[in-house]
Short mmCIF file of the C-alpha atoms (twelve columns), coordinates in Angstrom:
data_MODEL
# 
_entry.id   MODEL 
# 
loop_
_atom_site.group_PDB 
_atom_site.id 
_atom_site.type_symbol 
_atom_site.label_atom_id 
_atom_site.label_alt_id 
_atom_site.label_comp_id 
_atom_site.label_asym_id 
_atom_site.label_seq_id 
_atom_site.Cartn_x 
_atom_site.Cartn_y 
_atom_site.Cartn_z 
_atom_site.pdbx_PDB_model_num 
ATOM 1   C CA . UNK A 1   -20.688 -4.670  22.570  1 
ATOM 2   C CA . UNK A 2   -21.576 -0.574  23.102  1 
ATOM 3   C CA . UNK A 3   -23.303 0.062   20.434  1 
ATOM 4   C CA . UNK A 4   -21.196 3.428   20.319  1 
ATOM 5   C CA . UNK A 5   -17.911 1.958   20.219  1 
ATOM 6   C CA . UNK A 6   -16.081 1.756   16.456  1 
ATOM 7   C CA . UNK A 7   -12.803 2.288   15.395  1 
ATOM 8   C CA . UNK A 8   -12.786 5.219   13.693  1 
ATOM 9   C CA . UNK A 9   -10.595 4.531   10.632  1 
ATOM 10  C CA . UNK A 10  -7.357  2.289   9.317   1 
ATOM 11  C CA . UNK A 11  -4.068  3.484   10.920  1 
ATOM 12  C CA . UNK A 12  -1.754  1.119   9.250   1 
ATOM 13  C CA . UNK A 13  -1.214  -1.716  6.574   1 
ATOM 14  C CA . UNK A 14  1.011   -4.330  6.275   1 
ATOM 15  C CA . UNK A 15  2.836   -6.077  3.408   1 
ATOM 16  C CA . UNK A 16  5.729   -8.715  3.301   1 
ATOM 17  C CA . UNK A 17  8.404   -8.597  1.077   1 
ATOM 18  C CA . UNK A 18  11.229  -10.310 -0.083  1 
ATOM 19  C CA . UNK A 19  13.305  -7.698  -0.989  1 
ATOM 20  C CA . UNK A 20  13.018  -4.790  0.849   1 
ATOM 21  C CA . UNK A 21  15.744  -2.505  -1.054  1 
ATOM 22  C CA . UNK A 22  13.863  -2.974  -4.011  1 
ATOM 23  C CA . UNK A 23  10.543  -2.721  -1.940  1 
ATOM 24  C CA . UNK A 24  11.430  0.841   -0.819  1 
ATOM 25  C CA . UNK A 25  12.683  1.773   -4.093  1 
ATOM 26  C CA . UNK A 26  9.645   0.737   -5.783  1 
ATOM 27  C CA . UNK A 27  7.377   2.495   -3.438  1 
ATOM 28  C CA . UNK A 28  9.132   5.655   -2.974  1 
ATOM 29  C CA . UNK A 29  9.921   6.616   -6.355  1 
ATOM 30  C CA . UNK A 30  7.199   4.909   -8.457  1 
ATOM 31  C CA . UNK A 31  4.530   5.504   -6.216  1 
ATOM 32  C CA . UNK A 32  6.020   8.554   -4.535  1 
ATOM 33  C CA . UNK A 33  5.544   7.244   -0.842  1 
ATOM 34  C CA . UNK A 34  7.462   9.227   1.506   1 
ATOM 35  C CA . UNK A 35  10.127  7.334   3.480   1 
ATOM 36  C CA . UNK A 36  9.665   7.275   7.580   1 
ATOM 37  C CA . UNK A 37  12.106  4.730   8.870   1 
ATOM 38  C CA . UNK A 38  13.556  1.815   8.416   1 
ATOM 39  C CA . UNK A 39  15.544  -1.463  10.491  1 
ATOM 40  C CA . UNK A 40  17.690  -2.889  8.478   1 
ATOM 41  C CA . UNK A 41  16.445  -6.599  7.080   1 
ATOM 42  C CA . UNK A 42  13.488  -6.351  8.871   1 
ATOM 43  C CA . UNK A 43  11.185  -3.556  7.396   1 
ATOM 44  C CA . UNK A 44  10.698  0.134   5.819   1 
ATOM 45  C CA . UNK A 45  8.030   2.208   7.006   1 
ATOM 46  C CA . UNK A 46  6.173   4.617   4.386   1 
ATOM 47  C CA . UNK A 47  3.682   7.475   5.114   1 
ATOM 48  C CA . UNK A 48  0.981   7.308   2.514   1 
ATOM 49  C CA . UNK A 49  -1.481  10.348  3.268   1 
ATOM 50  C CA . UNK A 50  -2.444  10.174  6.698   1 
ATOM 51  C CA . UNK A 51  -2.029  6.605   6.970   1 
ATOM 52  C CA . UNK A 52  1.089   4.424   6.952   1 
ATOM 53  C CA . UNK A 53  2.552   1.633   4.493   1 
ATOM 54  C CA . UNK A 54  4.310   -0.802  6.700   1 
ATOM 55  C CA . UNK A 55  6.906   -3.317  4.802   1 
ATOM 56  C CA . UNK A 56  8.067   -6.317  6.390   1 
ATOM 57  C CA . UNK A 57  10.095  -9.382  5.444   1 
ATOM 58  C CA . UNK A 58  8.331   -12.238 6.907   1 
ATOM 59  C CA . UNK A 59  11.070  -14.346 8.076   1 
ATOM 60  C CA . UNK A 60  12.178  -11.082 10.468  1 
ATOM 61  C CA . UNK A 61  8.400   -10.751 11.799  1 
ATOM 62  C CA . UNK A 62  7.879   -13.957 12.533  1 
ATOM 63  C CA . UNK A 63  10.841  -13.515 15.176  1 
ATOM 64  C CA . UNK A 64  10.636  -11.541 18.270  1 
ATOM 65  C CA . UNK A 65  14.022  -9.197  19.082  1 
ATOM 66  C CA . UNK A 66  11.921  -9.658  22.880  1 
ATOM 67  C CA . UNK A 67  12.310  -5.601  23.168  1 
ATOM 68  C CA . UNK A 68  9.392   -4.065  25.610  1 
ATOM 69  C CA . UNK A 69  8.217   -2.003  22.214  1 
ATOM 70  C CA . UNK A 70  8.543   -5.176  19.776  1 
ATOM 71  C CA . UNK A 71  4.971   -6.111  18.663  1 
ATOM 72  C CA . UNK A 72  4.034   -9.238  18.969  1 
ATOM 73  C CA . UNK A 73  5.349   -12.267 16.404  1 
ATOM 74  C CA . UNK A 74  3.374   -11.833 12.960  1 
ATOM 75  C CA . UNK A 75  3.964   -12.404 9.261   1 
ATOM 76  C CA . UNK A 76  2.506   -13.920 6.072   1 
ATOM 77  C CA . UNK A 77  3.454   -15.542 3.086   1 
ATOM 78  C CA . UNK A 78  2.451   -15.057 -0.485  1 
ATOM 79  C CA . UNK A 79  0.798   -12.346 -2.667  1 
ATOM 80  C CA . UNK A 80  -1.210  -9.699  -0.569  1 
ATOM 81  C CA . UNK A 81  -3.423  -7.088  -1.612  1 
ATOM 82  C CA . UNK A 82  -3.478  -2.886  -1.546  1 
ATOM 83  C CA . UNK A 83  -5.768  -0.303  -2.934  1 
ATOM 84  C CA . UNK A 84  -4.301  2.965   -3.311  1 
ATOM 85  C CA . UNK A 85  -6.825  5.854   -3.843  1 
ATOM 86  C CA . UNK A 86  -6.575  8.885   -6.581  1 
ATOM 87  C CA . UNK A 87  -9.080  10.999  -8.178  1 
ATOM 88  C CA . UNK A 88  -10.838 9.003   -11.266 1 
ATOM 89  C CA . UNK A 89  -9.266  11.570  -13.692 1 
ATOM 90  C CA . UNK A 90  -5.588  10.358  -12.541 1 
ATOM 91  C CA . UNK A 91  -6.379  6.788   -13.429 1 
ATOM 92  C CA . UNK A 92  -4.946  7.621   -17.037 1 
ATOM 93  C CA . UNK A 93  -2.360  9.271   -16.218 1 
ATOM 94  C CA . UNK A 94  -1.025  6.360   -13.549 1 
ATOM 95  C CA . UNK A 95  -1.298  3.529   -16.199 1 
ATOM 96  C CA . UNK A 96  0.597   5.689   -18.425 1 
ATOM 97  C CA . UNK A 97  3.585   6.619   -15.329 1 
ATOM 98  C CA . UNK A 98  3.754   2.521   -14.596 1 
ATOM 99  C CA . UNK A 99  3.744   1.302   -18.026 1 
ATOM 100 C CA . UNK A 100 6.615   4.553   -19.027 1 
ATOM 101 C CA . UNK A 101 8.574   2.434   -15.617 1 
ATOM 102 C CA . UNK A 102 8.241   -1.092  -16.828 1 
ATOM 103 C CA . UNK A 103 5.225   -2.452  -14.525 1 
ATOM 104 C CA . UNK A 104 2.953   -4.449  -16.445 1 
ATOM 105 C CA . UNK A 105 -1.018  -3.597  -15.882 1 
ATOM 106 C CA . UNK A 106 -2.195  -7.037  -14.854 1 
ATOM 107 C CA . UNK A 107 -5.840  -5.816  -15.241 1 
ATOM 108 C CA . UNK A 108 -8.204  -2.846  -16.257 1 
ATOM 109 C CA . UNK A 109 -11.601 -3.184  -14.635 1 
ATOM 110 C CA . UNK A 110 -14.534 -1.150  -14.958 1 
ATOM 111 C CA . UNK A 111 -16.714 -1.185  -12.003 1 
ATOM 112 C CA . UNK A 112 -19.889 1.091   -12.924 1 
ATOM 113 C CA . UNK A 113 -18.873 4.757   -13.195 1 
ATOM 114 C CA . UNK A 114 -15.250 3.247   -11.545 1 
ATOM 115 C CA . UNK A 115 -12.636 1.799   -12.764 1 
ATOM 116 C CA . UNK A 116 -9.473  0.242   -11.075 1 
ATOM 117 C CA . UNK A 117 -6.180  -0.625  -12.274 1 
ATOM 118 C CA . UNK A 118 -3.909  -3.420  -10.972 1 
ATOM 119 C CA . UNK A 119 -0.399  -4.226  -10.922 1 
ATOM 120 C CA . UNK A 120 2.357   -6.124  -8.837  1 
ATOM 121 C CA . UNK A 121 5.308   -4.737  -6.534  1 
ATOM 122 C CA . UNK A 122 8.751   -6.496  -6.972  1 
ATOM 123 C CA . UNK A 123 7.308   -9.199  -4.433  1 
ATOM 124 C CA . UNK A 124 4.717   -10.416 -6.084  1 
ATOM 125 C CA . UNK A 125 1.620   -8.137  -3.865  1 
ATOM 126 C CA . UNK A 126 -1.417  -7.026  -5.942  1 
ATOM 127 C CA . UNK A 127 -1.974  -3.542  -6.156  1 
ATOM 128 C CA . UNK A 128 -4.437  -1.373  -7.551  1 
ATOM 129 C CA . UNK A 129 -5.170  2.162   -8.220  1 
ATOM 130 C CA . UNK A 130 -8.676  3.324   -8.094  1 
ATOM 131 C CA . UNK A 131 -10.697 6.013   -7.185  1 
ATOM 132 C CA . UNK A 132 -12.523 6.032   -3.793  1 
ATOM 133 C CA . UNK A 133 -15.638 6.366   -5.659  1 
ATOM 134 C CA . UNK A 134 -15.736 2.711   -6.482  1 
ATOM 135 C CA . UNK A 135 -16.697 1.975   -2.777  1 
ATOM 136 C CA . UNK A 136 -19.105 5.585   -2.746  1 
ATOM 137 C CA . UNK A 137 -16.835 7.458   -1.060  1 
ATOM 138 C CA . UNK A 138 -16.356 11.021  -2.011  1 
ATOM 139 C CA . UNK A 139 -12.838 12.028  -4.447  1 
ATOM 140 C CA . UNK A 140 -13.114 15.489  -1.982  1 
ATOM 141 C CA . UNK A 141 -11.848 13.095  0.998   1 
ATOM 142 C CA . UNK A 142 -8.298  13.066  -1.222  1 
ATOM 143 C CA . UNK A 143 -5.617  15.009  0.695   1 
ATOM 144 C CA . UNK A 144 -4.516  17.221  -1.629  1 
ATOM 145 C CA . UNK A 145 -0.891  16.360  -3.684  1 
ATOM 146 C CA . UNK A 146 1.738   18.168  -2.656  1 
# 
């Protein structure tokens, strides 16, 4: 390989769901995801920052519509995992927004100066909330909230 050639940074992430009414409800107003698009029983697409949150249900994915723009076949089953970054001093304030909404905090871990918390979407997926600090990556990376 070129030793110059990288990719330069994540684009897009993918989680399955089983419901995704509840899915995009959970994301947009709990988490405060903007909504992009959507098909209809197959997924919801949600800009988070610069980056996007792509929802699927499985069963859909795992079908091609044979379309020239329909990616190819994918899909997965069971619990999957996303990290969503805020500044350290939001941490608090998070747990306290999820727990006021009725999500459980699975977990509380301190890692270091870092801490993360986690938590599950309607479908089961792991999430957590941490700062980007936890991997040494600097809070001033954050775009800012609008």
């Amino acid at each position: 390989m070129n030793p110059s050639m990288r990719v330069a940074d994540v684009l897009e992430f993918a989680l399955y769901v089983d419901d995704l009414e509840a899915s995009q409800s959970f994301y947009t107003e709990l988490l405060g995801l903007p909504f992009y698009s959507k098909a209809e029983g197959r997924h919801v697409f949600l800009r988070c920052g610069n980056r996007m949150i792509l929802l699927f249900n499985a069963e859909a994915t795992a079908v091609s519509t044979g379309g020239s723009t329909d990616a190819p076949v994918h899909g997965a089953h069971g619990a999957g995992h996303l990290a969503f970054a805020v500044r350290e001093n939001e941490i608090d304030l998070w747990k306290d927004h999820l727990a006021e909404n009725g999500v459980e905090i699975e977990r509380e871990i301190q890692f270091g100066k870092s801490r993360s918390i986690y938590f599950r979407d309607p479908s089961g997926n792991s999430l957590e909330i941490a700062s980007p600090s936890l991997w040494g990556i600097a809070e001033d990376t954050l775009l800012q909230s609008s």
